[in-house]
C-alpha positions in Angstrom: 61.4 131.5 47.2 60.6 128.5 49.6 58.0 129.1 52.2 61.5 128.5 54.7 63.3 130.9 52.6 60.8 133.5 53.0 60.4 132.9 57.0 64.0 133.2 57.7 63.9 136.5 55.7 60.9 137.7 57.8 62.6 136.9 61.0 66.0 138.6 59.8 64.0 141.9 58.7 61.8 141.6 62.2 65.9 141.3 64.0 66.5 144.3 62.1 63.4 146.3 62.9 63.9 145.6 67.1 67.6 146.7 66.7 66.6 149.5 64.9 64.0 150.8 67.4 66.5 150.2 70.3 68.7 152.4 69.2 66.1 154.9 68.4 64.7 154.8 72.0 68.5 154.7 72.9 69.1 158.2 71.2 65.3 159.0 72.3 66.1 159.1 76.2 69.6 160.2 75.6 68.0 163.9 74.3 65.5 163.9 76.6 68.0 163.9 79.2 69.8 166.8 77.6 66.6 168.8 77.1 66.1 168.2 80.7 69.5 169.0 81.9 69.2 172.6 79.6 65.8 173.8 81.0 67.2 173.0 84.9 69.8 175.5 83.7 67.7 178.0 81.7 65.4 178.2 84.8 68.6 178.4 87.3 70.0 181.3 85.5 66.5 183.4 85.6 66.3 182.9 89.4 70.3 184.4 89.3 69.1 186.7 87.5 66.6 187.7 89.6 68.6 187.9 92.3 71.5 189.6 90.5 69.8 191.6 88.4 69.2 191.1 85.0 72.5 190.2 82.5 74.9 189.5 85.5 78.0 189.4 83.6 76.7 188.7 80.2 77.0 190.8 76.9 
């Protein structure tokens, strides 16, 4: 393999690696958001519950 040969393969794996981690931070911030999203929710219902009374309308 040609010096050229093995550059172009370095850059194509490096292309690969960046796209790779981008979609990884993608999915990263998209759970985050959901974890986030579920513990506003979690806390919302103890304060209702609070309020209400514990198991307001659940069983």
């Amino acid at each position: 393999m040609t010096d050229a040969e093995r550059r172009k393969q370095e850059r194509e794996e490096a292309r690969r690696a960046k796209k790779r981690i981008k979609e990884l931070e993608k999915d990263l911030h998209r759970k985050e958001k959901a974890l986030a999203e579920t513990t506003a929710l979690l806390v919302l219902r103890k304060k209702l519950n609070a309020l209400w009374g514990e198991d307001s309308g659940e069983e």
